[in-house]
C-alpha positions in Angstrom: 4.0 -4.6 -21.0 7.6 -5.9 -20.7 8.2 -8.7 -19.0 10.2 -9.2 -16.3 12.3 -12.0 -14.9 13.8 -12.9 -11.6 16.4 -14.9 -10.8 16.3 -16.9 -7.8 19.9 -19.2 -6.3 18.1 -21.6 -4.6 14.0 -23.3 -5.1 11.4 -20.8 -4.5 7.7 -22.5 -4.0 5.6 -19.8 -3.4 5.0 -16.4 -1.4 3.8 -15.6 1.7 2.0 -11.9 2.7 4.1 -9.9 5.0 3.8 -6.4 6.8 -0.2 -7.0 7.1 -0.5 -9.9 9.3 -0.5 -7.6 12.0 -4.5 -6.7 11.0 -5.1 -10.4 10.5 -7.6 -11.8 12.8 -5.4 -13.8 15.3 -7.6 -17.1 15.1 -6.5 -17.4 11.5 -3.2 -17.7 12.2 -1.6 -21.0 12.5 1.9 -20.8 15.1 4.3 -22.9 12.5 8.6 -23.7 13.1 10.5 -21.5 10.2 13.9 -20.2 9.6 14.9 -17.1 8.3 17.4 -17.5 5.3 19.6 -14.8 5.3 21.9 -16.7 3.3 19.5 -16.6 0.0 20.4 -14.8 -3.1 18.1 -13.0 -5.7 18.4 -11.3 -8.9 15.9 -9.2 -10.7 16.9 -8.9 -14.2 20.2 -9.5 -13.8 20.9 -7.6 -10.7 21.2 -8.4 -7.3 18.3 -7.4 -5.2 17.3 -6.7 -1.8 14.1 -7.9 -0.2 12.9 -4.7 2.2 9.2 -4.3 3.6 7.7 -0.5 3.5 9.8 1.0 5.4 12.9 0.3 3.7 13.8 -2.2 6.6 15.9 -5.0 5.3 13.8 -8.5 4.7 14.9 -12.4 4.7 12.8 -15.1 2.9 11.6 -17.5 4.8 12.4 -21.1 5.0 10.1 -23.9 5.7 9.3 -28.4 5.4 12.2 -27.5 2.5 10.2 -24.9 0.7 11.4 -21.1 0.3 8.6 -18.3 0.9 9.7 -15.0 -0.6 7.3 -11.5 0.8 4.9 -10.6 -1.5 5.3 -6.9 -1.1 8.7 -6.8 -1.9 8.3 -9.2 -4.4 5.4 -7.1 -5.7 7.3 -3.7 -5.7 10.0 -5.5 -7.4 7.9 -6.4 -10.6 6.3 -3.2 -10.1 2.8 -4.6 -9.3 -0.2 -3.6 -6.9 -0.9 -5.9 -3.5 -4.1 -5.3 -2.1 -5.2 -7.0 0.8 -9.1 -7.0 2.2 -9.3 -8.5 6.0 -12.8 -8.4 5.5 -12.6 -11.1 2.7 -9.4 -12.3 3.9 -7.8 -11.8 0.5 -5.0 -10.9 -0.5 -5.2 -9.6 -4.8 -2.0 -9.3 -6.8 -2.0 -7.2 -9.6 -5.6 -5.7 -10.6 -9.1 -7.4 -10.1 -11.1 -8.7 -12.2 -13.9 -5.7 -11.3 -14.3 -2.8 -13.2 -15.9 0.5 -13.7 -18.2 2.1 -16.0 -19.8 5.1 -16.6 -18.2 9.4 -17.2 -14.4 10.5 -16.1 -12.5 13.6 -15.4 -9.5 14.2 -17.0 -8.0 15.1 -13.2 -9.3 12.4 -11.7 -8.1 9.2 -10.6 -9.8 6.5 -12.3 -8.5 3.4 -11.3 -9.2 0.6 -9.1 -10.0 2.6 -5.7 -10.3 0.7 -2.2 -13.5 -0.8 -1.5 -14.5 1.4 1.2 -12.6 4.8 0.7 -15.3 7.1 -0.3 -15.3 8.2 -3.9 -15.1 11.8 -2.8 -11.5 11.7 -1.2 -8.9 12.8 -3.7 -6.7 10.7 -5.3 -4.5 11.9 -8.5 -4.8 11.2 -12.1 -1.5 9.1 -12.2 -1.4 7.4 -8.6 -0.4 4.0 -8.7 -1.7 1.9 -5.8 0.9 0.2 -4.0 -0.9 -1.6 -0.9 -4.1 -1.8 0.4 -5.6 -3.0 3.5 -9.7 -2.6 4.1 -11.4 -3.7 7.3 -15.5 -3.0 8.3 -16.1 -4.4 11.4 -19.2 -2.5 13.8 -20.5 -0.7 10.9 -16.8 1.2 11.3 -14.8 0.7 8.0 -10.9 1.3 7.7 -8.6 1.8 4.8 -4.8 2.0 4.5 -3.5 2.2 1.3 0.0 3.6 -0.2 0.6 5.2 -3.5 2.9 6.7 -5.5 2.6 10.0 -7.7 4.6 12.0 -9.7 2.7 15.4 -8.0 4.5 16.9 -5.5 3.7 17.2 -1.5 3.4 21.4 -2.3 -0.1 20.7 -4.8 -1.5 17.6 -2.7 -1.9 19.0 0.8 -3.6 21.7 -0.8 -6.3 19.2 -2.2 -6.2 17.5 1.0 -6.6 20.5 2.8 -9.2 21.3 1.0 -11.3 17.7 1.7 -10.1 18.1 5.2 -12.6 21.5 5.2 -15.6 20.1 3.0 -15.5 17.1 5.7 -15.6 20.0 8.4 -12.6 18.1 10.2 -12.0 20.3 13.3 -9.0 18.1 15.5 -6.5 18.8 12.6 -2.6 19.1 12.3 -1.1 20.2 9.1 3.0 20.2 8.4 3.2 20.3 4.4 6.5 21.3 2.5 8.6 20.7 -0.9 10.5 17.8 0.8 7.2 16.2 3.7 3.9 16.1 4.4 2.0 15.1 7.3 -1.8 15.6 7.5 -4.1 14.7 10.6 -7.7 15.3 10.8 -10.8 14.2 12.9 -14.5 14.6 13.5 -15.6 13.1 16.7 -15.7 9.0 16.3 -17.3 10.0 12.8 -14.2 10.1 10.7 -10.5 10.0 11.0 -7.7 11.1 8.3 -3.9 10.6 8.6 -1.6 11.5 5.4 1.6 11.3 5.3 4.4 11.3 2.2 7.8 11.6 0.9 9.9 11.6 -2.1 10.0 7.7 -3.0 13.6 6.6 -2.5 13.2 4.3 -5.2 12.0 5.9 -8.0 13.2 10.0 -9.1 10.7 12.6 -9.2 7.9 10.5 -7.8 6.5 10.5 -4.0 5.1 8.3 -1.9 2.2 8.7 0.0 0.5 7.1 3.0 -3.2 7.4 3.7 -4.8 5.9 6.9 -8.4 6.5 6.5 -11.6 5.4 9.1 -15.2 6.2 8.9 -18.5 5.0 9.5 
């Protein structure tokens, strides 16, 4: 693989995980004195860069006791590598794990590292690319966000989510699927809960970007 380098005008000590503290267990979390430092500059290969979390919102490292703390998630999207983040382990795993799998594949099917506790039933394609992942299990109820990328288009996926949405006999559902969006809800009781969502990826041409929020027991 090619190696990348980045460029950074000022000390950088390390990284810090950003957009999933919000799912963090609150007594983890130490209340610290930091600055924002808007005035920082980077460079990826050459070229300047802009930090911005999942949304595209605009991002500032963070300054603290001298050090510079850059978000892992934009860091990780800029060197094109997978953050996956397990608040059951408290764990946050850049690039892929050091688990694997064995045994047959499909040709159509997805066959890398899934999220711990999305079923190995709901669809994922061939050429996904795992962006973020957050898994939680707590009261025998386990929850998975995770965000991909694929080079299929919104047209072809929400009919193979539409299609798990009926072998899961999901009743409460709402389905707005086109060329340009897609936004899938489905529900069954307190049994199981499904949100999709996705988009063309406004960083890359030709590839979406898609959202899952998945909950079961």
């Amino acid at each position: 693989m090619k190696s990348k380098k980045m460029v950074i005008s000022a000390a950088v000590f390390g990284m810090v995980l950003t957009g999933s503290a919000g799912v963090y267990a609150g007594s983890n979390l130490e209340q610290i004195k930091a600055y924002l430092n808007n005035g920082l500059k980077i460079e990826l290969n050459g070229s300047a860069y802009t930090l911005v979390d999942g949304n595209g919102a605009k991002q500032a490292p963070i300054t603290y006791k001298g050090s510079t703390y850059l978000p892992v998630r934009s860091i990780a999207d800029a060197l094109n590598v997978s953050v996956t983040y397990d608040a059951g382990s408290s764990k946050v795993t850049i690039g892929s794990s050091s688990s694997t799998g064995g045994g047959g594949t499909d040709s159509n099917v997805y066959t890398g590292q899934r999220p711990k506790y999305l079923p190995a039933d709901f669809p994922i394609p061939k050429d996904a690319k795992i962006k973020e992942t957050v898994e939680n299990n707590r009261d025998n109820k386990k929850s998975v966000y995770f965000v991909y990328e694929t080079k299929n288009g919104l047209d072809s996926l929400g009919v193979s989510y539409k299609a798990y949405f009926q072998t899961k006999e999901l009743t409460d559902t709402s389905e707005d699927v086109s060329s340009n969006s897609l936004t899938m809800v489905g529900k069954k009781g307190d049994d199981l809960a499904v949100t999709i969502t996705g988009a063309p990826d406004r960083d890359k041409d030709g590839y979406y970007e898609i959202t899952v929020v998945w909950s079961g027991k």
